[in-house]
TIMARNU-58089 format. One record per residue (C-alpha): x, y, z. Coordinates in Angstrom, 3 decimals, m for minus. Layout:
BEGIN
+----------+----------+----------+
|       px |       py |       pz |
+----------+----------+----------+
|        X |        Y |        Z |
...
+----------+----------+----------+
END
This chain:
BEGIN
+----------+----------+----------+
|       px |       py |       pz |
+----------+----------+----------+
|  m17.680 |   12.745 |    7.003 |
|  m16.513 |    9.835 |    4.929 |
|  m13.615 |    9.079 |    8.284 |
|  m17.196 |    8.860 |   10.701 |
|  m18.074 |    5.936 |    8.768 |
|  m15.222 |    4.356 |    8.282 |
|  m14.902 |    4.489 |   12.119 |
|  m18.288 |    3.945 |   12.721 |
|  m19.240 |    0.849 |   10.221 |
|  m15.919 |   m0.092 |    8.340 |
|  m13.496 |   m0.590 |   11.419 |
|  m15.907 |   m2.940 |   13.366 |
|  m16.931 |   m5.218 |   10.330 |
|  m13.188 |   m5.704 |   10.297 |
|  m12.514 |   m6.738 |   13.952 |
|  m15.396 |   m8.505 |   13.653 |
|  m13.808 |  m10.810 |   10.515 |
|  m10.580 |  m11.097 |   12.874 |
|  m12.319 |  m12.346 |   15.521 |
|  m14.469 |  m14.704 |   13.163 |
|  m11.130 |  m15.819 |   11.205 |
|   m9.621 |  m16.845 |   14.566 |
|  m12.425 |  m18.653 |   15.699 |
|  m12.572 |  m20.613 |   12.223 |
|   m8.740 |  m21.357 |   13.385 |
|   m9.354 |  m22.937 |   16.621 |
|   m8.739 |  m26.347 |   15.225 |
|   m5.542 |  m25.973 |   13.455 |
|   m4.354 |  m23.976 |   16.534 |
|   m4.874 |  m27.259 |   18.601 |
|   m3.809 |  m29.524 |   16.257 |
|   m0.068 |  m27.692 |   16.043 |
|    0.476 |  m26.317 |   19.988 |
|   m2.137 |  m28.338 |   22.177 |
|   m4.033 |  m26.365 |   24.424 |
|   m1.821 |  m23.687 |   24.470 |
|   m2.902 |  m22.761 |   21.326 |
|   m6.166 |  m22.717 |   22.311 |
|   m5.612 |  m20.784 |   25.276 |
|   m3.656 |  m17.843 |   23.335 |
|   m6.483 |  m18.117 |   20.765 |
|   m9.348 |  m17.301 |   23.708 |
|   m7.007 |  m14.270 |   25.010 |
|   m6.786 |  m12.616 |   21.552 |
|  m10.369 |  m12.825 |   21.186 |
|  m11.063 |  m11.420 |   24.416 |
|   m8.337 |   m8.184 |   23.899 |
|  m10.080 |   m7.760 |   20.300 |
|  m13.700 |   m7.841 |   21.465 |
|  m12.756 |   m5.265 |   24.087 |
|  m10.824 |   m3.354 |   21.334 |
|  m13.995 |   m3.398 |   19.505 |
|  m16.680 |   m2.465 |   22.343 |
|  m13.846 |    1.063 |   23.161 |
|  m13.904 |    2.227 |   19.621 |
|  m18.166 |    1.479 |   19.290 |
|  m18.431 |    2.960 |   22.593 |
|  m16.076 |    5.800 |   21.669 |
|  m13.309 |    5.341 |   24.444 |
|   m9.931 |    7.277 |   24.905 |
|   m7.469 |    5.860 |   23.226 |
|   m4.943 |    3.727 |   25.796 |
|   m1.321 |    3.387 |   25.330 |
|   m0.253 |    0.578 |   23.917 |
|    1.325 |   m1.938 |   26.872 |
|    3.316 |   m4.330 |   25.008 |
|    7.291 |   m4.956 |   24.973 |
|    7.217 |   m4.172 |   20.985 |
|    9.744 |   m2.578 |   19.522 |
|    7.677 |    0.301 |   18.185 |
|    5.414 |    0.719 |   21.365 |
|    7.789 |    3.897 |   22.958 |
|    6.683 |    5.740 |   19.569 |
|    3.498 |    5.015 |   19.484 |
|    2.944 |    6.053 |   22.822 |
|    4.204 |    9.064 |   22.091 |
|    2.523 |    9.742 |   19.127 |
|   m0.577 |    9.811 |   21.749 |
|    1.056 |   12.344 |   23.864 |
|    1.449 |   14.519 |   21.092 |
|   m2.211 |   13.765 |   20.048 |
|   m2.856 |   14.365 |   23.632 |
|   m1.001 |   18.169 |   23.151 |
|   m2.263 |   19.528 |   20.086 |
|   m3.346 |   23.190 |   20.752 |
|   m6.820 |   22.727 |   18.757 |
|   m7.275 |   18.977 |   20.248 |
|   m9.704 |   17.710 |   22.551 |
|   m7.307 |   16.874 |   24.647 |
|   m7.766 |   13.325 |   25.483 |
|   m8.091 |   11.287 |   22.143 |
|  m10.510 |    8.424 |   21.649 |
|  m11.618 |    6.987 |   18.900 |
|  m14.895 |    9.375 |   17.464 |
|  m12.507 |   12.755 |   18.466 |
|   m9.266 |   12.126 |   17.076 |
|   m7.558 |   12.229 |   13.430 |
|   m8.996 |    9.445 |   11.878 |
|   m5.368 |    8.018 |    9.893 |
|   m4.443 |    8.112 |   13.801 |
|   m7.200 |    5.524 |   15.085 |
|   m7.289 |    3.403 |   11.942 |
|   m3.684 |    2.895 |   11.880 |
|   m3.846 |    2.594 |   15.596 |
|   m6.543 |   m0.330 |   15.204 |
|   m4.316 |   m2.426 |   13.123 |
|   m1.471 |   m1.591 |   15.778 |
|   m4.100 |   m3.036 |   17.934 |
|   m4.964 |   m6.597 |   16.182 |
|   m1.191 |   m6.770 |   15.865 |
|   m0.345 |   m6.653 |   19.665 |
|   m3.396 |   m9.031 |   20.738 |
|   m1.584 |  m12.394 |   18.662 |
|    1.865 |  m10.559 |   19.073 |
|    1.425 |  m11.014 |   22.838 |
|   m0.193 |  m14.192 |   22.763 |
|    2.319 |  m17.216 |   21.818 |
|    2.210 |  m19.980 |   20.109 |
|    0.289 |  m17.972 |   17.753 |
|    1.931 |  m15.026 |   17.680 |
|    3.215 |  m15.363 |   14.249 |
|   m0.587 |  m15.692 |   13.046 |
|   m1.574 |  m12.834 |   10.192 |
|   m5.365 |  m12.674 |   10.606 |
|   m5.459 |  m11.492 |    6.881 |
|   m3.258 |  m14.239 |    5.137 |
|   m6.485 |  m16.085 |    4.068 |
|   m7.760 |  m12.915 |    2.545 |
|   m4.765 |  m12.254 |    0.755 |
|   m4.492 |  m15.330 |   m0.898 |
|   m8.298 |  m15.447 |   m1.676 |
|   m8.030 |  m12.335 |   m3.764 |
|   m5.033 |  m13.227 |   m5.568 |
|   m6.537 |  m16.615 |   m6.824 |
|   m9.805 |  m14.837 |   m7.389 |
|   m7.853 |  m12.295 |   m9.241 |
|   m6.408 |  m15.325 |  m11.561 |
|   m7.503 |  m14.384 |  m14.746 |
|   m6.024 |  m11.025 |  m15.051 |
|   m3.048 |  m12.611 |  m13.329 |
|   m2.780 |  m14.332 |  m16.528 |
|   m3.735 |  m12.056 |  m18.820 |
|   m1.154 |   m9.482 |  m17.298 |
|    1.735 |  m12.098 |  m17.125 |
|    0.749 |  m13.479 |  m21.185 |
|    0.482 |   m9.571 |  m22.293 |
|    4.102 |   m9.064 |  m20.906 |
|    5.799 |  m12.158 |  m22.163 |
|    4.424 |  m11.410 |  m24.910 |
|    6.081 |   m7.823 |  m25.173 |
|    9.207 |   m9.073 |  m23.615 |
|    9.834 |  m11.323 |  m27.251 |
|   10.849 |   m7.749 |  m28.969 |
|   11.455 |   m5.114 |  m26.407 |
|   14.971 |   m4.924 |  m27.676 |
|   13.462 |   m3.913 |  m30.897 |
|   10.997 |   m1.108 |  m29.304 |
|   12.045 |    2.613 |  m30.459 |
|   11.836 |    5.431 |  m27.433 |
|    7.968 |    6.147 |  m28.733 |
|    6.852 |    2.631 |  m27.901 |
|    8.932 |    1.984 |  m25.078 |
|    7.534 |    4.978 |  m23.516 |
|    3.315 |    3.742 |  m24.573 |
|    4.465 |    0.520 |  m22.598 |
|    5.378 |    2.354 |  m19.889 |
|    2.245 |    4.340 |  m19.842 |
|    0.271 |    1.111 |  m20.042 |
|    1.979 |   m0.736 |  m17.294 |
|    2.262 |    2.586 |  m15.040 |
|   m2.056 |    2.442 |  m15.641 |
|   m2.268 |   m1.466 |  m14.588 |
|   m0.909 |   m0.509 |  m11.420 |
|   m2.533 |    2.567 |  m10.941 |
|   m5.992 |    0.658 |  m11.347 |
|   m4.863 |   m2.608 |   m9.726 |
|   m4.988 |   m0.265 |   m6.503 |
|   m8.450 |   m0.877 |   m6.897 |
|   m8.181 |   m4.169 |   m5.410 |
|   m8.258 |   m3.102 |   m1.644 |
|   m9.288 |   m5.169 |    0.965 |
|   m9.739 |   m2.930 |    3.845 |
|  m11.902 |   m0.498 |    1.553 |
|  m14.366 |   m3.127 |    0.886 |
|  m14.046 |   m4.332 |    4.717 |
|  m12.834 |   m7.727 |    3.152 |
|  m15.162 |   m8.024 |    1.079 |
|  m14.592 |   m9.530 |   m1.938 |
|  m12.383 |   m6.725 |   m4.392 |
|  m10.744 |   m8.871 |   m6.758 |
|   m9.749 |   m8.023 |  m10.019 |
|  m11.553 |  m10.153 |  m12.643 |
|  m11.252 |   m9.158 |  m15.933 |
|   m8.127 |   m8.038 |  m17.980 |
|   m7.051 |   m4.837 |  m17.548 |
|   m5.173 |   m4.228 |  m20.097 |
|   m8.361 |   m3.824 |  m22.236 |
|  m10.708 |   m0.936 |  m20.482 |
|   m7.152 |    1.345 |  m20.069 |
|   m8.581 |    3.271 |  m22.947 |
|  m12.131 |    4.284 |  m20.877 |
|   m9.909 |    4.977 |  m17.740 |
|   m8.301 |    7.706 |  m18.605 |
|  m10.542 |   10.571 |  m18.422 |
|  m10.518 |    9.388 |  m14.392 |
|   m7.320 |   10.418 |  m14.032 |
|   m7.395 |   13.727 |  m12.339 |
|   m3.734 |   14.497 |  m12.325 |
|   m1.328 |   12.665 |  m14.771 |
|    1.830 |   13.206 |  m14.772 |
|    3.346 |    9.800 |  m16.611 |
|    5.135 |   12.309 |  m19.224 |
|    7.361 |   13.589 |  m16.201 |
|    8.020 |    9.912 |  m14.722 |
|    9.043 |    9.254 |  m18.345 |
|   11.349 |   11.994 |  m18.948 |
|   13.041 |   11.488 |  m15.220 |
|   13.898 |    8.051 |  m16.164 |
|   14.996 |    8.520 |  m19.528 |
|   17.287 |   11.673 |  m18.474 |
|   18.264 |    9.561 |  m15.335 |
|   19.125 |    6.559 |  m18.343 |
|   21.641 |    9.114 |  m20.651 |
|   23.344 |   10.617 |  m17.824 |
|   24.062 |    7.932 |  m15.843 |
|   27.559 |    8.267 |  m14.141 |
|   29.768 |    5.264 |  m14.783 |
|   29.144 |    2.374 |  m12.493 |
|   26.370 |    4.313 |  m10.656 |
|   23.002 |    2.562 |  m11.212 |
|   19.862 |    4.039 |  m12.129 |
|   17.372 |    2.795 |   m9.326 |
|   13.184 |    2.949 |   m8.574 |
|   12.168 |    2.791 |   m5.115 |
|    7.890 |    1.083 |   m5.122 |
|    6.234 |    1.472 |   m1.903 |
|    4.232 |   m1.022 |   m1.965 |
|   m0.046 |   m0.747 |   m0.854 |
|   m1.877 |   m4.366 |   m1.474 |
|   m1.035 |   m7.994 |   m1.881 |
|   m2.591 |   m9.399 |   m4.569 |
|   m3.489 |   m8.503 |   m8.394 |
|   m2.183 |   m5.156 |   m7.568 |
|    1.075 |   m6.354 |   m6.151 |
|    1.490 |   m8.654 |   m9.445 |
|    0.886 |   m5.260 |  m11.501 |
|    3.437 |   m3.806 |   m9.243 |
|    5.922 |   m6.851 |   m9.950 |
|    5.285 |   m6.319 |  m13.795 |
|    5.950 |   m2.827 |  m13.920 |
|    9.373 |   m3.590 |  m11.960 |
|   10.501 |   m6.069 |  m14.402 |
|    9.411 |   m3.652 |  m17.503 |
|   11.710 |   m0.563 |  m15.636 |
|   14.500 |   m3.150 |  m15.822 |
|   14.255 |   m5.177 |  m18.727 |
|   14.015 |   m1.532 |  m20.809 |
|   16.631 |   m0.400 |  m19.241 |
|   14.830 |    2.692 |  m17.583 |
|   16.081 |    1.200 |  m14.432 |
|   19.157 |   m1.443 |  m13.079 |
|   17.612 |   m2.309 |   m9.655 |
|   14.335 |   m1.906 |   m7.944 |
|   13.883 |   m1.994 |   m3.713 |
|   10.033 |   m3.210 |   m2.558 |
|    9.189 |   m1.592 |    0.615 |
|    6.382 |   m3.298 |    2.280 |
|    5.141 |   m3.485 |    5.411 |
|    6.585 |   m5.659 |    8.725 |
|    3.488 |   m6.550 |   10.496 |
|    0.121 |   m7.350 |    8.912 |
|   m2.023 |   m4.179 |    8.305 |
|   m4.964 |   m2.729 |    6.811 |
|   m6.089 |   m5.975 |    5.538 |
|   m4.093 |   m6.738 |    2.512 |
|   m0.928 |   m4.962 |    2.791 |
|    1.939 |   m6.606 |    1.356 |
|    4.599 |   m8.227 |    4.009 |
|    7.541 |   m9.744 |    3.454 |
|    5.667 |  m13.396 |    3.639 |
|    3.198 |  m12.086 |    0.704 |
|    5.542 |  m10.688 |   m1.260 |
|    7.665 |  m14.080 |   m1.485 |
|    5.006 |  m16.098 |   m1.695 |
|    3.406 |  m14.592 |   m4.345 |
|    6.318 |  m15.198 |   m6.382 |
|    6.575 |  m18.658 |   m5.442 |
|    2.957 |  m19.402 |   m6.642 |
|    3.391 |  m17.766 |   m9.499 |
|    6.440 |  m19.496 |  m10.265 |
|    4.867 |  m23.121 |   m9.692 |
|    1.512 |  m21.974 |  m11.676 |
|    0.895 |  m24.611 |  m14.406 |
|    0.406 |  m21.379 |  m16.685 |
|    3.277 |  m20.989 |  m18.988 |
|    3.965 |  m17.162 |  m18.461 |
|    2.814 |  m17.177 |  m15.177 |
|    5.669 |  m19.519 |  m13.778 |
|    7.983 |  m17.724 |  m16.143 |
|    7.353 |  m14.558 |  m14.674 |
|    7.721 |  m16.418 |  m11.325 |
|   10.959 |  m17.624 |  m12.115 |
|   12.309 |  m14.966 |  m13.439 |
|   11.574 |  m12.418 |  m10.183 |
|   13.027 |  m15.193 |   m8.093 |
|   15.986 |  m15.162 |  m10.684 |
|   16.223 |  m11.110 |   m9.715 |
|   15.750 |  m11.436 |   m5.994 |
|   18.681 |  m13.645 |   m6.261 |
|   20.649 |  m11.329 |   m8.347 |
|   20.407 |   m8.368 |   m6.228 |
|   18.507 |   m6.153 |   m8.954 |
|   15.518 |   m6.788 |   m7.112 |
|   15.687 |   m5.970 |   m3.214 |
|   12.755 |   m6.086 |   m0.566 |
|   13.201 |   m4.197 |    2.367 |
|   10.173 |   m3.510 |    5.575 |
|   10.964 |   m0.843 |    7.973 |
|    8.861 |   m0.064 |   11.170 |
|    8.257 |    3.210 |   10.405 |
|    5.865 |    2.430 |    7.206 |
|    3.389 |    1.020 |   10.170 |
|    3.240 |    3.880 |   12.430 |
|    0.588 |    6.980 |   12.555 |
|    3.147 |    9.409 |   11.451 |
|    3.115 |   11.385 |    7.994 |
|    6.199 |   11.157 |    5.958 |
|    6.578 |   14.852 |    6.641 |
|    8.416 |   13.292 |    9.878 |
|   10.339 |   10.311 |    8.577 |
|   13.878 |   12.031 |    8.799 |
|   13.293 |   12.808 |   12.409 |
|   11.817 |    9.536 |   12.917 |
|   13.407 |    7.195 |   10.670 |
|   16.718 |    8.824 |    9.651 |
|   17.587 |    5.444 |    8.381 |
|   15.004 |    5.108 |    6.177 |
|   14.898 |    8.707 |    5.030 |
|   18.381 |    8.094 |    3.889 |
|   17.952 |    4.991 |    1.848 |
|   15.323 |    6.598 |   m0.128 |
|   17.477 |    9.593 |   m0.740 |
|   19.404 |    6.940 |   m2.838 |
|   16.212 |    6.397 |   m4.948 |
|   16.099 |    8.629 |   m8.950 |
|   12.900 |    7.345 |   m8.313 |
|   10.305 |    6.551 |   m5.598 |
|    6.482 |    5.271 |   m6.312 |
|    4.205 |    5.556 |   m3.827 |
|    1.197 |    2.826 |   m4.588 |
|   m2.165 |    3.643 |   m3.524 |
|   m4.398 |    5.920 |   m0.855 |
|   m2.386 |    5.341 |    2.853 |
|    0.579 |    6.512 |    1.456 |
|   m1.506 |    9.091 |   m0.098 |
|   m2.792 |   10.534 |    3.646 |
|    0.727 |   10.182 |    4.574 |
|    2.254 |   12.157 |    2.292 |
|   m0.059 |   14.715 |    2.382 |
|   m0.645 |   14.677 |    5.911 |
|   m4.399 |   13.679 |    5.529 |
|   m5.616 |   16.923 |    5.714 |
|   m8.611 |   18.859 |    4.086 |
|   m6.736 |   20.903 |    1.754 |
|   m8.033 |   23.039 |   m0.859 |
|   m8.104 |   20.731 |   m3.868 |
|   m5.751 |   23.052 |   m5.704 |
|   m2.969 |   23.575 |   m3.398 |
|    0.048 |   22.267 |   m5.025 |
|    1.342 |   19.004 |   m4.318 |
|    4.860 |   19.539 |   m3.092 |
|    3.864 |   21.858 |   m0.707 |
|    1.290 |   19.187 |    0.625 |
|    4.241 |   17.178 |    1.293 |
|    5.498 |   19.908 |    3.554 |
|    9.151 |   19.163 |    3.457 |
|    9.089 |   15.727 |    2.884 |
|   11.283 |   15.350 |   m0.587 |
|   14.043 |   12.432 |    0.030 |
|   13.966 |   12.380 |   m4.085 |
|   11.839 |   12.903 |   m7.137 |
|    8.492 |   10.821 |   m6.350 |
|    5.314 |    9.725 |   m7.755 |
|    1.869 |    8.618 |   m6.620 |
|   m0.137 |    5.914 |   m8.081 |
|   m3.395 |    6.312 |   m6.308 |
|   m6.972 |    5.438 |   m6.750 |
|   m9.047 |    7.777 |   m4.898 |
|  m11.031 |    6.065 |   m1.438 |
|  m10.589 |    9.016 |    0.929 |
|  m11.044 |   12.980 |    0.963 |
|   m7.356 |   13.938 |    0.743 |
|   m6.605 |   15.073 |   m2.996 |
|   m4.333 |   18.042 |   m3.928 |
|   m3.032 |   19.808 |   m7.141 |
|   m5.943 |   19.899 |   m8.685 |
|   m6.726 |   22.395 |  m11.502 |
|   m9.041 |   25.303 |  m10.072 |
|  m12.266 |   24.525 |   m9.805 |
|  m11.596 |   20.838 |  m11.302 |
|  m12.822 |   19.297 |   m7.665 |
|  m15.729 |   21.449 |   m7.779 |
|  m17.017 |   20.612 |  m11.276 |
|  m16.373 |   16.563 |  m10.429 |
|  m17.869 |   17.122 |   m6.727 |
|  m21.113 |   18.674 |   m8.890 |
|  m21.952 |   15.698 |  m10.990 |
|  m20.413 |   12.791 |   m8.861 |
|  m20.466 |   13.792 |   m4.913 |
|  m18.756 |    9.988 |   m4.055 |
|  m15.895 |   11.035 |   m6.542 |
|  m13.446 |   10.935 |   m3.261 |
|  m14.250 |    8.259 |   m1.925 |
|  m15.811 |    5.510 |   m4.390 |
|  m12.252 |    4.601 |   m5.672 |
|  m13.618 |    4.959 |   m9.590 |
|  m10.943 |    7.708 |   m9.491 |
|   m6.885 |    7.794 |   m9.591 |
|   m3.618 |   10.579 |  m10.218 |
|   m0.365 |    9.805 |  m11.024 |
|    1.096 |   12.356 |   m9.503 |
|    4.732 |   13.937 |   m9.723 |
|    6.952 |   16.172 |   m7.521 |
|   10.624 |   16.415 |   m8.665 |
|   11.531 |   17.216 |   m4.976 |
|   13.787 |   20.261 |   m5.743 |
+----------+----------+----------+
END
């Protein structure tokens, strides 16, 4: 199966780039905290080269033995795995759910700097990060001129060409998912070209789109707005990155057309899966576009900082968004998050974890509807914006998986492939 691999090839290749990135930081660790920092560097080596030789070796998986505030759930997310009636009983790392050990890897990587101060506040993927979003610069600024551009007469747009923008900037993000660093094992995955001009050729690979409902939800959500009670959009967020700056310019769009008056960011609170946006990415990815000697690049920097510090624009991490569990368990888990999403019209899920999550990563029939994938979970109406690079995909037509499996047997997994798909949560 595509998870062996991943296990197998893609999850060591990454450890190994940890473990090579903090090596290449040995210096710098000196030069700020002595030989302390050294020191903590050598233990966080050592606890990731052991991670690595249990998962190659195929080891149970231990319970996690740091003071972190998560650690009581996560070790008891491995006595459930421990439980389950069809298990193996003891997991390890070839025998388990694979979302389980992947997530449980970055869990992993976390703990070893996490435990080790002075450089506990280290994110082994920062350099990455920041790599693909200069590498990505050109569509940066062909994304940023393109909506500067539009912003000089949105007022003037009728509902018809509001609603092609839209579909446009909904498909920028949709495809900017492509720009994944733990896919390509940190390889390089940066966007290069515009992509405003191939959406055209895209869209016969999307399987499922739904952009007319997302439309119609925010338009209806628009006209019968109660007084005083704003209309708000809720974007998970998946990479750092070109695909976060799609992500920022689809925000701004939902606002400055008035489809939406505030927008909350949920990213994630501890580096993971490579280029996942945290807090630290998110603002300074604003900040550099802000001071980019690009015209409507630091204009659209400016103006998000200008929103941040309105309020219309609010980023909030939560623990839960970093643990093994589906979304099918956040109220029982996360009550607290469950119920600030129930004050979303609108939630987007970007890209292919959230995708497992909500679906529970399992091997469903391609056609089995998607809101009863989500089994239960429905805190509002929600959409995913996913490009396809595992073999999770529901709500397919019949026989629509079949006929693509036929002619292109890596159409799961090659990420050539996206839905935007819709469930009105009723």
């Amino acid at each position: 199966s595509f998870a062996y691999f991943t296990i197998k090839d893609r999850l060591p290749q990454i450890l190994t780039r940890v473990i090579d990135t903090l090596h290449r930081h040995k210096n710098e660790f000196f030069e700020e905290h002595g030989e302390k920092g050294v020191e903590a560097e050598k233990r966080a080596i050592s606890f990731l080269s052991k991670l690595r030789n249990e998962l190659q070796t195929d080891k149970p998986v231990t319970p996690l033995e740091d003071e972190l505030p998560d650690a009581a759930l996560w070790n008891q997310y491995l006595d459930y795995q421990r439980n389950l009636p069809n298990g193996n009983g003891e997991p390890s790392w070839f025998q388990s759910p694979w979302l389980y050990v992947e997530c449980y890897m970055y869990r992993r990587i976390h703990a070893a700097l996490a435990q080790n101060p002075p450089i506990d506040s280290f994110d082994v993927f920062k350099e990455g990060k920041a790599q693909n979003f200069f590498e990505s610069q050109e569509a940066v600024i062909a994304l940023c001129t393109y909506f500067q551009e539009l912003l000089k007469n949105i007022k003037d747009l009728d509902e018809k060409q509001l609603q092609e923008e839209l579909f446009k900037l909904l498909q920028v993000s949709l495809w900017g998912n492509k720009c994944d660093l733990s896919f390509s094992a940190g390889e390089d995955s940066s966007q290069k070209s515009s992509p405003l001009q191939s959406l055209e050729n895209m869209v016969p690979y999307i399987l499922v789109n739904d952009m007319e409902k997302v439309w119609s939800l925010l338009v209806n959500a628009k006209k019968t707005r109660i007084e005083r009670s704003n209309v708000r959009v809720d974007i998970i967020l998946d990479n750092a990155g070109f695909e976060l700056v799609s992500d920022l310019v689809l925000a701004d769009f939902l606002l400055l057309s008035k489809l939406a008056d505030e927008v909350y960011f949920h990213g994630k609170s501890i580096p993971w899966y490579v280029s996942d946006t945290t807090k630290h990415d998110f603002n300074w990815t604003i900040k550099q576009l802000g001071s980019a000697n690009h015209m409507w690049m630091s204009r659209c920097g400016i103006n998000w900082e200008g929103n941040l510090k309105k309020g219309v624009w609010v980023f909030r991490d939560h623990m839960f968004w970093t643990l093994p569990h589906d979304f099918s368990s956040m109220s029982e888990v996360a009550p607290d998050l469950y119920a600030e999403l129930q004050k979303s019209n609108l939630l987007l899920f970007k890209g292919d974890l959230n995708y497992r999550k909500l679906t529970g990563d399992r091997k469903w029939e391609y056609s089995v509807p998607f809101h009863q994938a989500l089994n239960k979970f429905h805190p509002a109406p929600l959409c995913s914006l996913r490009t396809l690079k595992s073999d999770t995909q529901v709500g397919l037509k019949t026989g629509q998986g079949e006929q693509i499996q036929a002619s292109d047997p890596e159409w799961m997994v090659s990420g050539k492939y996206g839905v935007v798909q819709f469930d009105a949560g009723l």
